[in-house]
C-alpha positions, 0 to 999 in steps of 0.5 A: 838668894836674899832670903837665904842670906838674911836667914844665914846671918839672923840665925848664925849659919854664915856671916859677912866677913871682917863685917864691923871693918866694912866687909871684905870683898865676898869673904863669908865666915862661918857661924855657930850653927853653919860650922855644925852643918859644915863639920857634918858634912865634912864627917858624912863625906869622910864615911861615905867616900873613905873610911867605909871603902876598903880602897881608900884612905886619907891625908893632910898635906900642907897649904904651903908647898916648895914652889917647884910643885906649881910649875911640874903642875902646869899652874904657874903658866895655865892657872888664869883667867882673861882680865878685862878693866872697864875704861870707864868705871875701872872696875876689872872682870872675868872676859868669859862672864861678860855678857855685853856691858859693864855690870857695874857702870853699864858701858862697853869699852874694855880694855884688851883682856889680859890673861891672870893668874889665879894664885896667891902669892906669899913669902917664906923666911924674912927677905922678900925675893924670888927665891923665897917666893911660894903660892898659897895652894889653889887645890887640893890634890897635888898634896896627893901626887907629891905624897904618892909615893910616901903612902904607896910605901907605907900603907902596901895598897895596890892599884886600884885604890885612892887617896883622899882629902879635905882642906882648904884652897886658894884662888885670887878670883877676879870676880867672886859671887853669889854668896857662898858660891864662889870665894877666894878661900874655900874648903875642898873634898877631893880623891885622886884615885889612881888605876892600871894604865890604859891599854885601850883608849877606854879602859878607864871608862868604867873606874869613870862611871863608878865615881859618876854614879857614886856621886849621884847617890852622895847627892840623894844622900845630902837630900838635893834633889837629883832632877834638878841635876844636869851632866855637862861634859865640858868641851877640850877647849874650856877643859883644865890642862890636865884633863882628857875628860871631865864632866860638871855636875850642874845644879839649879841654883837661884842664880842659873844653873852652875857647877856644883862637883866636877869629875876629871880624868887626869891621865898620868899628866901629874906624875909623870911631870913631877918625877921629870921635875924631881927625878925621883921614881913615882911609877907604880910597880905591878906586883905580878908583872914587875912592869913600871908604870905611872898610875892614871888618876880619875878625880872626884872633887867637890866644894864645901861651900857650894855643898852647903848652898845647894843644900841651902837652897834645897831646904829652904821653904817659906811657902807657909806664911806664919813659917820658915822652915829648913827641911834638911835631913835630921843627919845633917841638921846642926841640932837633931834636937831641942829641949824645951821647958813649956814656961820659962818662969817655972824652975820645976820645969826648967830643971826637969828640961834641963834633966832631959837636955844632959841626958840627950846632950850625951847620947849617941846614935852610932858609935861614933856620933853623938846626938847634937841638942840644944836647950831653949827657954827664950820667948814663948814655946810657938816662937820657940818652934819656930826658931827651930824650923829655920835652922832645921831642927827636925824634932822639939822636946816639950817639958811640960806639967804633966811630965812631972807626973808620969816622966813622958815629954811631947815631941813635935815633928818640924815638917809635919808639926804633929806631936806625940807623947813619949817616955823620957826612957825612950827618948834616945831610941825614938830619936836615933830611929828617927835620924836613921831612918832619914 
């Protein structure tokens, strides 16, 4: 993990926040090369799990919503953790992450844990009161249930389909840790996908092993591999309010083996709550039977965080000592290029590198996606390769002299280092084939 979050920060993925005022407690803010992997993962999901199914679509909803929200949720009473304070050093901790003694002093006297609630609070309009009181969102997906009725009316869709979403969360966690992989404010992907009502215990089994495997196979996608994935399936006591059945995603991080996605069955609990808080109807009407009914919810939810960390993690390769290279998949990679010219002090190829980087820089591989390059003329050529391998660029293009001759360029492959001669001409195809390809 060190080693990690050196890389990080030397080569701008992710830097310690408010760093020049002394830092703020585990808050990580995103560099140049880390917003790139962020914004494609971002993207990937979008297709992966949304624009390409025809029972999906999408909103937005706001970070802020009417208090009221909070309380037909449950999380006003159950969004908390147990807080124990160290009588000692005074230092205060999550009781279900002790494992004896104080981490930070080393005792064990402890206070009598005292349960927390998880949510920021904020205040909306001039006067500080109860009655302007609101929380910063600590998920995602009650943006969904509140919207339900909205997007039933103006999209037509009908059962089963879902509703997706990417935004940021909030929550005032206790103790914050392991880089990236726990923060107060992070960025969540999320689908509530709404199905019939049960007319047997099990009915929603299947739509539960659709999402299960449907994320096994984003997780091959993002290149992490799936044997160092455990299935947990969290017992009643440890489950959130609102779910019936939920299972964790493990993943073996540097630090232990902990979540990376979780997969819930919600049952109707959030509709139903919210039109007893509202009285407004958030039923579904089936259009055959005329019968009411509040859809039942299975939930896929996955962090961006804690994606970009395993994907870290999975990566990254420092078992050749010359080297540090981060195998992420071309697709992924912040820069699926980069465009050198062989000596920095000689215009003619600086120019003809420069050439090649303008015609790249406004390629595309889909429709809808560009070719991301960067241009490097810093330092010598291997060091220049070797900049390239710890940020993951698959594919370094050399401008040298004999490129102005016959126009063709040397490209080099950043997991196997070997080289080949290409046509300028054919850059676009050769590079798009490959990123296809992987």
């Amino acid at each position: 993990m060190e080693k990690i979050v050196a890389l990080c920060k030397r080569r701008g993925l992710v830097y310690p926040g408010s760093e020049i005022y002394g830092g703020l407690a585990n808050s990580w803010d995103f560099g140049p090369l880390g917003v790139e992997l962020k914004n494609k993962i971002k993207q990937l999901w979008w297709r992966f799990f949304v624009s390409s199914q025809d029972d999906m679509v999408g909103i937005d909803g706001g970070i802020i919503l009417n208090s009221r929200v909070w309380h037909a949720s449950g999380h006003i009473k159950n969004f908390t953790d147990p807080l124990v304070e160290c009588k000692n050093c005074h230092n205060r901790f999550r009781l279900d992450q002790l494992t004896g003694n104080c981490p930070n002093c080393g005792k064990n006297d402890f206070t009598q844990p005292k349960m927390f609630n998880l949510m920021f609070k904020t205040f909306i309009g001039p006067i500080e009161n109860e009655t302007s009181q609101v929380y910063l969102r600590p998920e995602t997906a009650q943006a969904i249930f509140i919207n339900f009725k909205n997007v039933l009316n103006s999209t037509g869709k009908k059962l089963p389909f879902g509703i997706a979403q990417i935004g940021k969360a909030f929550r005032n966690e206790i103790t914050p840790s392991n880089f990236i992989f726990r923060t107060r404010e992070f960025e969540q992907m999320e689908i509530e996908y709404f199905i019939e009502e049960p007319e047997k215990d099990d009915d929603w089994l299947s739509y539960f092993t659709y999402w299960e495997n449907k994320i096994k196979k984003w997780i091959e996608f993002l290149g992490i591999n799936i044997s160092k994935i455990t299935l947990y399936e969290v017992p009643e006591k440890e489950r959130a309010h609102y779910s019936k059945k939920t299972i964790d995603f493990l993943y073996q991080f540097p630090f232990g083996n902990e979540e990376l996605y979780g997969l819930a069955y919600r049952t109707n609990f959030d509709l139903k709550n919210h039109e007893q808080f509202t009285k407004e109807n958030l039923k579904y009407r089936d259009p055959f039977t005329n019968k009411e009914f509040w859809p039942h919810v299975i939930e896929p939810s996955m962090g961006i965080e804690r994606t970009i960390l395993a994907i870290l993690c999975e990566a990254f390769d420092d078992s050749n000592k010359e080297r540090i290279v981060l195998h992420l998949k071309p697709y992924l990679a912040p820069y699926q290029a980069a465009v050198f010219p062989l000596l920095a002090n000689k215009p003619e190829l600086v120019n003809k590198a420069k050439d090649v980087y303008k015609i790249l820089k406004n390629s595309t591989i889909t429709t809808d996606n560009f070719l991301n390059v960067c241009f490097d003329d810093r330092g010598n050529i291997g060091k220049r390769y070797y900049s390239q391998d710890e940020i993951g660029t698959p594919y370094c293009i050399t401008i040298d002299f004999q490129t102005l001759q016959d126009n063709t360029v040397t490209i080099r492959d950043r997991d196997t280092t070997s080289q080949i001669r290409i046509k300028i001409a054919d850059l676009k195809n050769y590079l798009s084939e490959k990123i296809a390809k992987n």
